[in-house]
C-alpha positions as CSV (number, residue, x, y, z in Angstrom):
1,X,-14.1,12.0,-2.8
2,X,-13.0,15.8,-1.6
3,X,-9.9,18.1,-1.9
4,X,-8.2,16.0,1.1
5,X,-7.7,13.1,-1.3
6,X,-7.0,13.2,-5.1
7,X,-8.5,10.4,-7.3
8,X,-7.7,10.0,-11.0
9,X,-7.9,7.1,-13.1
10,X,-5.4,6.7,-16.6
11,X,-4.9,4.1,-19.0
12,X,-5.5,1.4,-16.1
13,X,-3.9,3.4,-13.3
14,X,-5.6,4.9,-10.5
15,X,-3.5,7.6,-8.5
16,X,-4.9,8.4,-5.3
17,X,-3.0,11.3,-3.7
18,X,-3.2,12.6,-0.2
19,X,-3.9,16.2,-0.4
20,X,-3.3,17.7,3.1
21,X,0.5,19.4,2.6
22,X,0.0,21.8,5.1
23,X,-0.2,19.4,7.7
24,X,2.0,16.8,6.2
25,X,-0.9,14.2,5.3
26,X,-2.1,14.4,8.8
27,X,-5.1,12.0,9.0
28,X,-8.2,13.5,10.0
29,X,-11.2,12.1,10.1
30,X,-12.4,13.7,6.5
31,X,-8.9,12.7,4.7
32,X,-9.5,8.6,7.1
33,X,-13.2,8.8,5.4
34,X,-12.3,9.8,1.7
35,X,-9.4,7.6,1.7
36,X,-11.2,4.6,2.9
37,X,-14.0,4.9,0.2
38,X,-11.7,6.3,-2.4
39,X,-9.4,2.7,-1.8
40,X,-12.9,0.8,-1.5
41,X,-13.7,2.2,-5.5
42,X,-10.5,2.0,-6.8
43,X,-10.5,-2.0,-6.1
44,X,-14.1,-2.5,-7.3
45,X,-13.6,0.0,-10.6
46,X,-12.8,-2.4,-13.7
47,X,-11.1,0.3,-15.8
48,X,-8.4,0.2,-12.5
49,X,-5.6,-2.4,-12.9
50,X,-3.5,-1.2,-10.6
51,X,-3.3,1.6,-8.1
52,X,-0.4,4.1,-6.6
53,X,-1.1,5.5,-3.0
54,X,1.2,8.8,-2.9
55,X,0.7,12.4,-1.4
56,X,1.4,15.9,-2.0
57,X,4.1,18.3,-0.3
58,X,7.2,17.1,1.8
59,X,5.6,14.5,4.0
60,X,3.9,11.2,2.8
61,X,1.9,11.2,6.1
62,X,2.8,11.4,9.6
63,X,-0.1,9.9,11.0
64,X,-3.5,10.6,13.2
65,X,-4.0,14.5,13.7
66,X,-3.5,14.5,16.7
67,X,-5.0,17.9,17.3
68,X,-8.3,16.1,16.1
69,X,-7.6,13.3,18.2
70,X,-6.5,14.9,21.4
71,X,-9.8,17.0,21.4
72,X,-12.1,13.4,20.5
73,X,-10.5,11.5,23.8
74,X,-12.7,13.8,25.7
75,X,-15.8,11.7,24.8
76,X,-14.0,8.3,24.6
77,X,-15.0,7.7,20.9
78,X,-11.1,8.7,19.6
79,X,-10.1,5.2,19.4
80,X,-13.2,3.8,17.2
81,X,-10.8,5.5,14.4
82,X,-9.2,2.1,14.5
83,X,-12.4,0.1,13.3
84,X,-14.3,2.7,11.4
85,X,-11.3,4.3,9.4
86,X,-8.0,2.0,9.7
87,X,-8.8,-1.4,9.6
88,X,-10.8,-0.8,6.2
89,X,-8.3,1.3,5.0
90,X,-5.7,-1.3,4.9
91,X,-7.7,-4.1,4.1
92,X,-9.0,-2.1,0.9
93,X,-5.5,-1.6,0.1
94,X,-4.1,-5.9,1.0
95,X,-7.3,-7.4,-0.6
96,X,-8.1,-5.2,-3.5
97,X,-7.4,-7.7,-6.9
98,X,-4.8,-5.8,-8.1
99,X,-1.2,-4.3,-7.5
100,X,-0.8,-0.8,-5.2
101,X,2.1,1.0,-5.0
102,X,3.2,3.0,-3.0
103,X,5.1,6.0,-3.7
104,X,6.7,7.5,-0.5
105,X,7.5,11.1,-0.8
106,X,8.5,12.1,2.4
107,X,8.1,10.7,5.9
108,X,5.6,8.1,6.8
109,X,4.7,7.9,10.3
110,X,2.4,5.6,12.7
111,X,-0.9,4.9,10.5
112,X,1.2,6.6,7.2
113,X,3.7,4.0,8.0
114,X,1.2,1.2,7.9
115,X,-0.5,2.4,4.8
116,X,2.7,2.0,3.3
117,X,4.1,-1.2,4.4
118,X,0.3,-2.4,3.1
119,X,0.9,-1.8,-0.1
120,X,2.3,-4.8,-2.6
121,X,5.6,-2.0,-3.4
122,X,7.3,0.4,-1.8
123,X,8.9,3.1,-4.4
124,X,10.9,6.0,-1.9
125,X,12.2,9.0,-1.9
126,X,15.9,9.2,-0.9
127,X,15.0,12.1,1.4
128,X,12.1,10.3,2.9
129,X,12.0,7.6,6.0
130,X,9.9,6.0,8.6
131,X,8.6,5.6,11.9
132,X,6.3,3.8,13.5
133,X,5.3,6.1,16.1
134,X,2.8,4.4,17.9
135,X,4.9,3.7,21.4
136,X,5.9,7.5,21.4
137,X,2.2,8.6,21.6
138,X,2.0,5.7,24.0
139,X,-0.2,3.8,21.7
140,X,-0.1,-0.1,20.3
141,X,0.4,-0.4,16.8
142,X,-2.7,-0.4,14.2
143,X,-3.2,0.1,10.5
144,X,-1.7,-3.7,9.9
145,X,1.6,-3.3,11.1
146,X,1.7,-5.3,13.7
147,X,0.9,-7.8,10.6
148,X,2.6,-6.2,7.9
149,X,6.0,-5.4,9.7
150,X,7.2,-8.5,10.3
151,X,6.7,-9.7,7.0
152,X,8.6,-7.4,6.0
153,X,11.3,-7.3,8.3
154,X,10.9,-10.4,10.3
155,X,9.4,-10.7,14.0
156,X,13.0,-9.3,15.9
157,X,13.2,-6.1,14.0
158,X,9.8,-5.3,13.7
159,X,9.7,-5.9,17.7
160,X,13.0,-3.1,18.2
161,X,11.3,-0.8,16.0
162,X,7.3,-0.7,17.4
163,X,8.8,-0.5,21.2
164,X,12.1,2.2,20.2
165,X,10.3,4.1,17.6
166,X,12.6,6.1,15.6
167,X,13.3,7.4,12.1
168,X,14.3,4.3,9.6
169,X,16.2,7.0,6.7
170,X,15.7,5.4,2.6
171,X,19.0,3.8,2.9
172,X,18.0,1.7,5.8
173,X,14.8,0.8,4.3
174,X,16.1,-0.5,1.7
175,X,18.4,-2.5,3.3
176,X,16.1,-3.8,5.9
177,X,13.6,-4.7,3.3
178,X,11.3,-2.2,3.7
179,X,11.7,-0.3,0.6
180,X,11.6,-2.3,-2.8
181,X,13.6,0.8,-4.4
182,X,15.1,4.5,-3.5
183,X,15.3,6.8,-6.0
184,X,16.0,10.8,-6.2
185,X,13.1,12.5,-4.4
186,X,12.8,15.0,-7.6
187,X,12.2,11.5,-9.7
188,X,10.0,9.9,-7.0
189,X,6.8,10.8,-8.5
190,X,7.8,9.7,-12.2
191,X,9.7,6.7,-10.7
192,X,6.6,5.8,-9.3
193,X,4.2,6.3,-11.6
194,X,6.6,4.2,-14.5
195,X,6.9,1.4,-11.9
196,X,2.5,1.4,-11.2
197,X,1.6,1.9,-14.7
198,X,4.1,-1.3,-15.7
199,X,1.8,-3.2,-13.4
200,X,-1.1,-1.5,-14.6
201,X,-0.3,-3.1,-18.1
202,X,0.4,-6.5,-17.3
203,X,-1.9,-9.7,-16.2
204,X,-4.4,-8.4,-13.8
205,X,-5.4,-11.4,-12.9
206,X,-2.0,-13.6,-11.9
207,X,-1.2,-10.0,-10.0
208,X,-4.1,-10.2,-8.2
209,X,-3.5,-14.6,-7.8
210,X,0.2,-13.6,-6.8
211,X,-1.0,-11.0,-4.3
212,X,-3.6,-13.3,-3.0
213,X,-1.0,-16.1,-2.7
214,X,1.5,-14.6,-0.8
215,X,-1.4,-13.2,1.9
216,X,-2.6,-16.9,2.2
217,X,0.4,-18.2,2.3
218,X,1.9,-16.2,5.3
219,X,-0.9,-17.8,7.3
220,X,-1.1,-21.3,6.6
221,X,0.6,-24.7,6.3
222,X,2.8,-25.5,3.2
223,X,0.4,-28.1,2.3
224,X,-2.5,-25.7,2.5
225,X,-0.4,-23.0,0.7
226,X,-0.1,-25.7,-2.2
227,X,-4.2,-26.5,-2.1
228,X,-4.4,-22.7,-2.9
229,X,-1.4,-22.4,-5.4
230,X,-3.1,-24.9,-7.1
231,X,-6.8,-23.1,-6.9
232,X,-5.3,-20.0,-7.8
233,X,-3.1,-21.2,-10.7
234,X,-6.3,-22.4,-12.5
235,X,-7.6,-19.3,-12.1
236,X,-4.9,-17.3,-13.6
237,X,-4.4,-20.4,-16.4
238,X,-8.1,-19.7,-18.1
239,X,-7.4,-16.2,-18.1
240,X,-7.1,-14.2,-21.9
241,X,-4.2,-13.0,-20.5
242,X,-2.7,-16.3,-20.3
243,X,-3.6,-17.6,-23.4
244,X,-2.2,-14.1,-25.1
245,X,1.3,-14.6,-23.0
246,X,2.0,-17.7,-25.0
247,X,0.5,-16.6,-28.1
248,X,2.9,-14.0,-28.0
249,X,5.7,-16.1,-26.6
250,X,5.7,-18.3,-29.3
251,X,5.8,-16.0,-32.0
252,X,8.2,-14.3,-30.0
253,X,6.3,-11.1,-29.9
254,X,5.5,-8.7,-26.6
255,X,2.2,-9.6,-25.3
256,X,-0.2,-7.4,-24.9
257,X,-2.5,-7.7,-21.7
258,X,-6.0,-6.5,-21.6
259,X,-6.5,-7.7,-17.7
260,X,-8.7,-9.9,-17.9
């Protein structure tokens, strides 16, 4: 997949890693292609039950390089970064059938930011933060989080902080809802990795029903949402997984899921 993103796959768990330190994850367009195909076979891979998105150094990712960029607005092709790279990045990471998280090292900033708020869980560093970026670079937002954001955060909030971009430290993350936990940043990668490889143990399947529900569900109707509970539900309910949870309820035993 190339030294700009790291792929390894244990006991269920995919780690993808961004690999670009020296320029704090900086996205460009080698790291945008590996990590869009790298995301694509992680969600198709059967051995992979769940996934964490992290990165190497101090940063998480800051965004588009924008040395790249600046020198690709010369031939008006910068902006097809959004369709070709982006958008398939973050709908690899929302529609893949099982659980990512993502473990935020450092900063995450513009597209970083988006890759993150993507993700089903949001593990951060206490030295780490946010910003969206995009208005600063006088840009509109992309990578979902125009989407994603106020789902988080609600339609207001997510409003104050596309137009006024600043820094959004752990502490306020958490509080806002952005971050599902803040831990040390010298624990962040085992915090992380404990947290993924939980989900990469449990039912695979009513993850990926759960994950699909609540993406349905923020677009349609209660009574729709209900048609799909109900679809989804029987899905999950004929899984092995399922009939091993009460197996093992019953005799009062900790189940053990294959994912499937």
């Amino acid at each position: 997949m190339g030294d700009t993103v790291l792929y390894e796959v244990s006991d269920g768990l995919a780690t993808i890693t961004l690999n670009r330190p020296d320029a704090m994850n900086a996205l460009d367009t080698a790291t945008k292609v590996a990590l869009r195909d790298t995301l694509r076979a992680a969600g198709t891979d059967q051995g992979v039950r769940a996934v964490l998105l992290t990165a190497a150094g101090r940063a998480f990712c800051v965004g588009q390089d924008l040395k790249e960029h600046i020198s690709s607005l010369a031939d008006g092709k910068a902006m097809s970064t959004v369709r070709e790279h982006y958008n398939p990045i973050v709908t690899a990471i929302t529609t893949m059938p099982k659980p990512v998280v993502a473990g935020v090292n450092g900063i995450a900033a513009g597209a970083g930011a988006g890759f993150a708020f993507a993700a089903d869980y949001r593990v951060v560093a206490d030295t780490a933060g946010f910003n969206t970026s995009f208005a600063g670079v006088a840009l509109s937002a992309d990578s979902g989080t125009s989407w994603t954001l106020p789902r988080l955060i609600g339609h207001g909030r997510a409003a104050d902080l596309l137009l006024f971009p600043r820094k959004v430290s752990a502490e306020e993350a958490l509080q806002l809802g952005i971050a599902n936990v803040v831990v040390p940043a010298e624990s962040l990668a085992a915090e992380a990795t404990a947290i993924a490889r939980r989900l990469a143990q449990g039912p695979t399947v009513a993850y990926a029903a759960i994950k699909a529900s609540l993406a349905y569900g923020a677009g349609h109707s209660l009574g729709e949402t209900l048609e799909k509970e109900d679809e989804l539900q029987n899905l999950a309910g004929a899984s092995e997984d399922h009939s091993i949870a009460v197996q093992a309820f019953l005799k009062k035993e900790q189940p053990r899921y294959v994912g499937r």
